[in-house]
C-alpha positions in Angstrom: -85.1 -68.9 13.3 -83.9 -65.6 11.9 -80.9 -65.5 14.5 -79.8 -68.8 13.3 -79.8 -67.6 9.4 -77.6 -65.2 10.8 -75.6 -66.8 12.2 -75.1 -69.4 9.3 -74.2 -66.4 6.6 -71.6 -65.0 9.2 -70.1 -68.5 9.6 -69.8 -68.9 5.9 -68.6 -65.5 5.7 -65.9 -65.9 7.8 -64.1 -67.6 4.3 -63.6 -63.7 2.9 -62.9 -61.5 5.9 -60.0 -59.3 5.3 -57.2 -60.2 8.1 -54.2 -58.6 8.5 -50.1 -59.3 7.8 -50.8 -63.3 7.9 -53.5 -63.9 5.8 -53.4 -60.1 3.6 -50.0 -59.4 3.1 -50.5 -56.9 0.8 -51.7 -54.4 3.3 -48.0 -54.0 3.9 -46.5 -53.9 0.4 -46.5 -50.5 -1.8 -49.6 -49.6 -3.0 -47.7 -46.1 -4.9 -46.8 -46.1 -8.7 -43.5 -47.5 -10.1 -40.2 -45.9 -8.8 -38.3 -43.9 -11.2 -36.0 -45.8 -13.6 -33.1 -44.2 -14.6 -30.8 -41.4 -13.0 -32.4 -38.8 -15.3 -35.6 -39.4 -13.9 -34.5 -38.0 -10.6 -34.1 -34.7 -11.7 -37.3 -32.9 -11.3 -36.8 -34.0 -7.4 -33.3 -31.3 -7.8 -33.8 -28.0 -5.6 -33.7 -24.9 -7.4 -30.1 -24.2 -8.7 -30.1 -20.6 -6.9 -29.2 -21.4 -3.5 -31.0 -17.9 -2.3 -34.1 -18.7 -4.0 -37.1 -18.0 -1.5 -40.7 -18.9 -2.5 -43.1 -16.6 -1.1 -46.2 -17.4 -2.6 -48.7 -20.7 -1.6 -48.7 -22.1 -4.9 -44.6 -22.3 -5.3 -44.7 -24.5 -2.5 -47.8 -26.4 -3.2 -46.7 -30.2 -3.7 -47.9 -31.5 -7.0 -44.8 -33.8 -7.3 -45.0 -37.3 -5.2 -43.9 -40.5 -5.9 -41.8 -43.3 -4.3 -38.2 -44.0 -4.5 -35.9 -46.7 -3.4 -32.9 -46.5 -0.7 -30.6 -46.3 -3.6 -32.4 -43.7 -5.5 -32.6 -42.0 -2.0 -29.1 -42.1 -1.4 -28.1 -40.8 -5.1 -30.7 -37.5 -4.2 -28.4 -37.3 -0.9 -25.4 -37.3 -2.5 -26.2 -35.2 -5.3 -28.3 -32.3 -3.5 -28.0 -32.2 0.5 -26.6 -29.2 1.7 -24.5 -30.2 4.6 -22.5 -32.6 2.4 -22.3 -29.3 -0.1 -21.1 -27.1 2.7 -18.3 -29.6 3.6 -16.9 -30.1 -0.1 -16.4 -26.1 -0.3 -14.9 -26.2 2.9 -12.5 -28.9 1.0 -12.0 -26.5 -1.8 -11.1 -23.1 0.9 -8.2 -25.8 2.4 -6.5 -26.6 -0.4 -6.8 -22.5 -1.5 -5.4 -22.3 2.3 -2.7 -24.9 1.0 -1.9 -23.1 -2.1 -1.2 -19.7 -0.3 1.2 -21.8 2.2 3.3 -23.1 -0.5 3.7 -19.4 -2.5 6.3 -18.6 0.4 8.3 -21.6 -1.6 9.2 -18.9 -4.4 10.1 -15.2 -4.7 8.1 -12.2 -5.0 8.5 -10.3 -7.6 7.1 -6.3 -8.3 7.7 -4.3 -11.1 6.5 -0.7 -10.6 6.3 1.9 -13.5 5.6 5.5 -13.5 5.4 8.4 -15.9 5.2 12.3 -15.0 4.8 15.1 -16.6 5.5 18.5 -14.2 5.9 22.0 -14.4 8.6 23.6 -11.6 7.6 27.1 -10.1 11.5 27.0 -9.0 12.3 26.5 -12.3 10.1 29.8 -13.4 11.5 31.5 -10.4 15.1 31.0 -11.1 14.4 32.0 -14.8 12.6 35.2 -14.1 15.4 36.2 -11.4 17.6 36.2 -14.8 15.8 38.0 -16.8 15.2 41.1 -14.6 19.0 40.7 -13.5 20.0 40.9 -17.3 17.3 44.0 -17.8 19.0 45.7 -14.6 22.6 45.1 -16.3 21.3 46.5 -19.4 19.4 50.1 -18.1 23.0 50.7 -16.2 25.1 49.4 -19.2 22.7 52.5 -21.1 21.8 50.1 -24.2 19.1 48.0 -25.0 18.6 44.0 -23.4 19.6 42.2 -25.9 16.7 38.8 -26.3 18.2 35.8 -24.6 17.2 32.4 -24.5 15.6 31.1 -20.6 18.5 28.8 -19.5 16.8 26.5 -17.6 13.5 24.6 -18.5 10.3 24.4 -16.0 8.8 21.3 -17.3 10.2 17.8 -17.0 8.6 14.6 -18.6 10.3 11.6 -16.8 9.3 8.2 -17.0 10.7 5.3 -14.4 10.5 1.8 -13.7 11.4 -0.6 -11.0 11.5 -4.7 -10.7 12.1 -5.8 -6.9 12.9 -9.2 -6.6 12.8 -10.5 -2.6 12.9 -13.9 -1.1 12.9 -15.8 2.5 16.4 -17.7 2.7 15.7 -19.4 6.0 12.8 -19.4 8.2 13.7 -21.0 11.1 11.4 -23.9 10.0 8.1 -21.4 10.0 7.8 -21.4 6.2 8.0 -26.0 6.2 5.9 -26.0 9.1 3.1 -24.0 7.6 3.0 -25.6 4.2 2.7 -29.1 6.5 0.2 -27.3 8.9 -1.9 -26.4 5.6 -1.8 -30.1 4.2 -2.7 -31.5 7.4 -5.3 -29.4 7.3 -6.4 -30.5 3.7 -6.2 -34.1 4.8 -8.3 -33.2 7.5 -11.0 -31.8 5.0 -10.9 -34.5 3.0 -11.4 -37.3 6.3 -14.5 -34.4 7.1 -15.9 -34.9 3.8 -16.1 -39.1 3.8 -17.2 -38.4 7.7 -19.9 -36.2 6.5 -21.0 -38.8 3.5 -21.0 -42.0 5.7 -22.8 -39.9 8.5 -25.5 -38.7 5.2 -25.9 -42.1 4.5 -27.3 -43.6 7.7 -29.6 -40.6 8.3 -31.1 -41.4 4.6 -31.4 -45.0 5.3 -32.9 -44.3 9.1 -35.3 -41.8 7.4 -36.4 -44.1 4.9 -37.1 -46.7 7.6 -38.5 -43.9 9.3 -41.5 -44.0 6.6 -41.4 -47.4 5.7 -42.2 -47.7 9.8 -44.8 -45.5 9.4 -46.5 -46.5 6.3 -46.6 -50.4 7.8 -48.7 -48.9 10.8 -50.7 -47.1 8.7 -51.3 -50.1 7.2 -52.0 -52.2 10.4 -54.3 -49.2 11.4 -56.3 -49.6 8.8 -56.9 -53.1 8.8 -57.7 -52.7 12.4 -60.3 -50.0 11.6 -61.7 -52.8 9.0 -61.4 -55.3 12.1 -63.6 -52.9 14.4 -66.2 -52.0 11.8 -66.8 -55.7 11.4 -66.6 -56.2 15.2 -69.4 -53.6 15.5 -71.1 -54.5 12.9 -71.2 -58.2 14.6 -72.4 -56.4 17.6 -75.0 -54.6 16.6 -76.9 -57.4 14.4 -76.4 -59.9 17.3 -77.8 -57.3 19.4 -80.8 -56.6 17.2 -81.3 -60.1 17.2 -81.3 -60.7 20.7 -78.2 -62.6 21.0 -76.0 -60.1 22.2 -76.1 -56.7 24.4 -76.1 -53.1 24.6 -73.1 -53.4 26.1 -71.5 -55.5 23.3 -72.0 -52.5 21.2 -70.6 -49.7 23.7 -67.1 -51.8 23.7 -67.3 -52.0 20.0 -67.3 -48.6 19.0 -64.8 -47.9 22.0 -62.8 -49.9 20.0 -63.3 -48.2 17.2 -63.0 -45.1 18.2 -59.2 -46.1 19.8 -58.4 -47.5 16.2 -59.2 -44.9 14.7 -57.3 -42.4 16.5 -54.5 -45.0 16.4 -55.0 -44.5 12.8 -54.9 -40.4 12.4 -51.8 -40.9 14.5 -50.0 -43.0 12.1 -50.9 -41.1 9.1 -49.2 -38.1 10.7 -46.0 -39.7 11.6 -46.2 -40.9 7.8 -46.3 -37.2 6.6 -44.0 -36.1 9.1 -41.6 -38.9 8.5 -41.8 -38.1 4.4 -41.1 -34.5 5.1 -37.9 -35.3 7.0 -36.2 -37.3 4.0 -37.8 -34.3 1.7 -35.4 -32.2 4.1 -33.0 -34.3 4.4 -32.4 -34.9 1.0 -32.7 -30.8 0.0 -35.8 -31.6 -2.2 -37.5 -29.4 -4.7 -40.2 -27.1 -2.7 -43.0 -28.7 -4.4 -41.8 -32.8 -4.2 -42.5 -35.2 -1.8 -41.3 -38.7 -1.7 -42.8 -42.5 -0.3 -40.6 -45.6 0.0 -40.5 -47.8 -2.6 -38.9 -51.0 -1.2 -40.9 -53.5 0.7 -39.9 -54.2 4.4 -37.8 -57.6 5.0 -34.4 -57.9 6.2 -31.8 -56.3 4.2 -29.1 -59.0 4.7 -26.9 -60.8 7.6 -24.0 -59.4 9.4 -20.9 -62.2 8.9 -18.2 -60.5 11.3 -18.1 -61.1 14.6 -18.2 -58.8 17.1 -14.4 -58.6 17.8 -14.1 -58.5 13.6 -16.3 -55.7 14.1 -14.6 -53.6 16.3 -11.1 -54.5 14.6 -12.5 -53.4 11.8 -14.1 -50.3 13.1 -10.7 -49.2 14.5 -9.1 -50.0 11.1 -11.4 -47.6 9.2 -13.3 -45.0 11.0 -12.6 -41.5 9.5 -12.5 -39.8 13.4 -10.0 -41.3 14.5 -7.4 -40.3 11.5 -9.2 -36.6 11.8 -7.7 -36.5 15.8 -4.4 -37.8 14.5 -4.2 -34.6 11.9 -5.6 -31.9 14.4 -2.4 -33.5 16.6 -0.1 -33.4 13.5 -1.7 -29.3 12.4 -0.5 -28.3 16.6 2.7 -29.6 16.2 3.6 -27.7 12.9 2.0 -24.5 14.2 4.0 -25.1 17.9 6.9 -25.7 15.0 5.8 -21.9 13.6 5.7 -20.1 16.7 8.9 -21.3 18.0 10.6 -20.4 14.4 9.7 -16.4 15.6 12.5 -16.9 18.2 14.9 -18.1 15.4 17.0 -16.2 12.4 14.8 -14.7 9.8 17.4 -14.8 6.4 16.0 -12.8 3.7 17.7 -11.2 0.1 16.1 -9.1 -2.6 17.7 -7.2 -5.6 16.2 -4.2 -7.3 16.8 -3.3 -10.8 15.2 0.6 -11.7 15.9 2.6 -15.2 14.9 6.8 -15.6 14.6 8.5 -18.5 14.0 12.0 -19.5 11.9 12.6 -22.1 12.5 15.8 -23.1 16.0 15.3 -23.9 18.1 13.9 -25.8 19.7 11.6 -23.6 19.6 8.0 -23.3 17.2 6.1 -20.3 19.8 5.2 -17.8 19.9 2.2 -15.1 20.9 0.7 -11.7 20.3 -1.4 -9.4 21.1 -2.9 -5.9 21.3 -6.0 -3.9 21.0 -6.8 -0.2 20.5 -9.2 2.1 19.0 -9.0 5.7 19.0 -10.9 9.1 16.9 -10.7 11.8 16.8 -11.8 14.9 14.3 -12.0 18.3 16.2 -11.6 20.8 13.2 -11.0 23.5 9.5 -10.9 22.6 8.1 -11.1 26.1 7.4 -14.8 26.1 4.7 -14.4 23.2 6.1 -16.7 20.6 6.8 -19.6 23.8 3.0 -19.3 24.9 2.2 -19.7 21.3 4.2 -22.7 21.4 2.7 -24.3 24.6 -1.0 -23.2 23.7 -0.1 -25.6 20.5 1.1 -28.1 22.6 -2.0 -28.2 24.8 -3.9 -28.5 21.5 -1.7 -31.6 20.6 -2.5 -33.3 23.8 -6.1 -32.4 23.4 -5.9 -34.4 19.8 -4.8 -37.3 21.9 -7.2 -37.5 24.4 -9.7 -36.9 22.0 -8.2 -40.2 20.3 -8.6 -42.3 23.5 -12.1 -40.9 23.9 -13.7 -41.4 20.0 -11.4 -45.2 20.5 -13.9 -45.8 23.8 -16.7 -44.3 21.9 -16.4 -46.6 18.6 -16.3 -49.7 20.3 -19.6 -49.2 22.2 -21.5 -47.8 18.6 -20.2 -51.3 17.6 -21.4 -52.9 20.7 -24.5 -51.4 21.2 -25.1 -51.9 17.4 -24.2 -55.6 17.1 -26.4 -56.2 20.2 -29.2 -54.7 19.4 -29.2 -56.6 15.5 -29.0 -59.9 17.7 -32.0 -58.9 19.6 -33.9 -57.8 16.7 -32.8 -61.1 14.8 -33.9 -63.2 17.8 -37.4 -60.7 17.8 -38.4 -61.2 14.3 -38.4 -64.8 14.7 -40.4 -64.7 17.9 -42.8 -62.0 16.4 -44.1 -64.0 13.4 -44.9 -67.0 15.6 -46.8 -64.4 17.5 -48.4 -62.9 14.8 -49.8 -66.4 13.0 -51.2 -67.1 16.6 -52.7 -63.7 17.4 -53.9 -63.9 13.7 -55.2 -67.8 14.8 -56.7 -66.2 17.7 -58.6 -63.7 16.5 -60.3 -65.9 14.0 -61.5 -68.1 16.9 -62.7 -65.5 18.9 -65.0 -64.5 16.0 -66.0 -67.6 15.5 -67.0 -68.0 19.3 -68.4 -64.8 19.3 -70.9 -65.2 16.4 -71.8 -68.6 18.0 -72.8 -67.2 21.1 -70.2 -68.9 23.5 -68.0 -65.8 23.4 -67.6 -61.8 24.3 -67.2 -59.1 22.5 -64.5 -58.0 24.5 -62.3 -61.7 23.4 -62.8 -60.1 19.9 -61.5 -56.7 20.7 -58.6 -58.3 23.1 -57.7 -60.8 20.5 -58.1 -57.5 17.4 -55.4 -55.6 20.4 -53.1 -58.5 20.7 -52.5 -59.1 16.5 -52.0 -55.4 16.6 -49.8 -55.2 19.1 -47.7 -58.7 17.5 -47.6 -57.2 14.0 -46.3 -53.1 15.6 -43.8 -55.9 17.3 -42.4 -57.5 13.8 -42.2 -54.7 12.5 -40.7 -53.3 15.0 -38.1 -55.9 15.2 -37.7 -56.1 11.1 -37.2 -52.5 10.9 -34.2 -52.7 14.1 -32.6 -55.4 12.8 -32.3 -53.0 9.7 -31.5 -49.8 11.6 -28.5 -51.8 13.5 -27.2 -52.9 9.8 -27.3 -49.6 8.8 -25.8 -48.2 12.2 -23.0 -51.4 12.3 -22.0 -50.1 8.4 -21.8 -46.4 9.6 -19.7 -47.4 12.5 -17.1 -49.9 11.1 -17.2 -47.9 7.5 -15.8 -49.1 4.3 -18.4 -51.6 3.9 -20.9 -51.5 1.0 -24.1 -50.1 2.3 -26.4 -52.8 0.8 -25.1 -56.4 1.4 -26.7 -59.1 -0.4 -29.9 -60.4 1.0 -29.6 -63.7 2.7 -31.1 -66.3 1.2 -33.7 -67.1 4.0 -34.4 -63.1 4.8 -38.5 -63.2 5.2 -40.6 -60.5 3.7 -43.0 -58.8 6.2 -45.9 -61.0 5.9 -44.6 -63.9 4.7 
């Protein structure tokens, strides 16, 4: 009579059991405070301004700052902080310095030099004591008295002088045009580098954040399928204190359990390590940490087709133009080396004015032009193996070309693919959650009426969570291969609008 009772209040219980993803869910949706609001509030997630600051003590890199943030907000913390994209943008700024020193061999030079001396001559002295004692000599032989006499030449000598040299290349033999173009090649090239680098930023940021929205979902499902083996055991144990069930009812249980539960500490490491990863990724204050704020569903349809896709992808990808400048950078530098075979034309004038200070005279001047010529005549093949080392380099561009052409298509490909799996997945993965979900209910309805196993409970607790890892699985893909099919065609905003019949997970 008492096995019966109990039987009844599970029945009726079975109204307010907690299942997961179809009938809860809100096990997957954010359980985290509000995301920050405005741009400002992103701030206290900024690294420390001193790029060489090192903490070295526990509590400056104890984390005391965590809280979610959406893709967007993700991307704006990428953007403004990560150091890679940093790196590149000074690399921008040392090309166009690079550029500027090219294009100073457009004007003259111009030196002006200016000098003033004060010296004391021991020739001078010499000469001047040489007359004295001659004069003396004269004088003892002449019998009278030297009579005083001024020096006739004066030992010190204040001079100042000053020089302007004016010099410039006539004709270069096309070395000075060819490295001004080399050096804005090279700019251009920067420039393609940085939008490479940013695109590149943003799918690692959005495949990071999937990363821990992934993570968090199966944290999620591993908690509900703890819940889902506690009851399970729990089940077990009163039917086998009642006498309906067996020892060995109870042994599978907390087998069950146990596996969940380890399923469980797995997840919830992946979650921390997958948080830590955007931390890095987005160069994150040593003491913040960061959760995804936007539920999982299907960020929107792809409309191109697959050959609109590649077209487009051709059209617009960044690597391609980069091979085209390293090709255009060989030929002006092939352009360079050859010029050292050619006639170098310069001319320079020099305009210099002396004064003597101690005089009376006034500063004089001169000056003097000239022009010069020269010309290799043999250089022992340096300036041609230059040449042909930059012609290698061009053809090396080219085949690059070919090769990143071959390579863009299949990213496209293998992208656009894998979003039509994932969109056929997520359609076949719901109907297998609602019926996993539908089967576990009716195995614990069989079970508590004694006309089923413990182990249809834990095979039917398996299979839901093996159909809700699939969903999300395939919802977090078919997102991926968005994100990846934006990277590789480029130029596309990152976050089309949702489609109008996109499901939420759980829905």
């Amino acid at each position: 009579m008492a096995s019966l009772t109990w039987l009844r209040q599970c029945a009726l219980g079975l109204g307010v059991l907690t299942l997961p993803w179809a009938i809860a869910p809100e096990l997957l949706a954010q359980s985290t405070p509000n995301p920050p609001s405005t741009a400002s509030d992103l701030i206290p997630f900024n690294p420390n301004p001193d790029p060489l600051y090192l903490p070295t003590q526990p509590e400056q890199v104890e984390i005391d700052l965590d809280q979610p943030i959406t893709l967007n907000q993700a991307l704006e913390l990428a953007r403004r902080n990560n150091r890679s994209l940093q790196v590149t943008e000074q690399q921008l700024q040392q090309s166009r310095a690079t550029l500027r020193q090219s294009q100073a061999a457009l004007y003259p030079s111009i030196s002006f030099q200016s000098s003033l001396g004060r010296s004391d001559s021991a020739a001078a002295r010499l000469q001047n004591a040489q007359i004295q004692q001659n004069r003396r000599n004269q004088a003892s032989m002449a019998g009278g008295a030297m009579q005083p006499t001024t020096l006739n030449f004066s030992s010190v000598s204040n001079t100042w002088n000053s020089n302007v040299q004016v010099g410039y290349n006539v004709f270069t033999s096309g070395q000075r045009p060819g490295s001004i173009r080399a050096a804005q090649e090279q700019v251009r090239n920067a420039e393609l580098d940085l939008q490479r680098q940013w695109e590149q930023l943003r799918q690692d940021v959005t495949d990071d954040y999937y990363n821990i929205q992934q993570a968090d979902a199966l944290v999620r499902i591993g908690q509900a399928a703890v819940e889902n083996s506690q009851i399970s055991l729990r089940d077990a144990v009163a039917r086998e204190r009642a006498g309906l069930g067996t020892l060995f009812d109870v042994l599978t249980s907390e087998v069950q359990l146990a596996n969940n539960q380890q399923q469980l500490v797995q997840s919830e490491s992946q979650l921390q390590i997958a948080r830590r990863q955007l931390a890095q990724t987005l160069s994150l204050n040593d003491r913040a940490n960061l959760s995804a704020a936007d539920p999982i569903q299907v960020v929107g349809d792809w409309t191109l087709s697959l050959n609109d896709s590649i077209a487009l992808a051709f059209r617009n990808r960044v690597e391609l133009e980069q091979q085209l400048t390293q090709r255009n950078v060989a030929l002006q530098q092939r352009r360079v080396a050859l010029g050292n075979l050619g006639p170098q034309l310069s001319v320079g004038g020099t305009f210099n004015t002396t004064d003597e200070l101690t005089d009376s005279l006034a500063p004089q001047w001169g000056y003097s032009v000239s022009g010069q010529m020269n010309l290799t005549i043999f250089d022992g093949g340096v300036s041609r193996a230059s040449a042909a080392q930059q012609e290698a380099s061009a053809a090396i561009a080219e085949t690059q070309f070919a090769s990143f052409k071959n390579l863009i298509r299949f990213q496209v490909e293998q992208s656009y693919f894998t979003l039509k799996s994932s969109q056929e997945n997520i359609s076949t993965n719901q109907a297998a959650v609602n019926a996993a979900t539908e089967g576990l209910r009716l195995a614990r309805l069989r079970f508590q009426a004694g006309v089923g196993t413990q182990q249809e409970v834990s095979n039917a607790e398996t299979s839901l969570i093996q159909a809700q890892s699939n969903l999300l699985s395939a919802v977090i893909d078919y997102n991926r291969a968005i994100s990846a099919l934006q990277r590789f065609v480029s130029g596309l905003p990152l976050n089309p609008e949702p489609a109008s019949t996109a499901p939420t997970i759980g829905e």
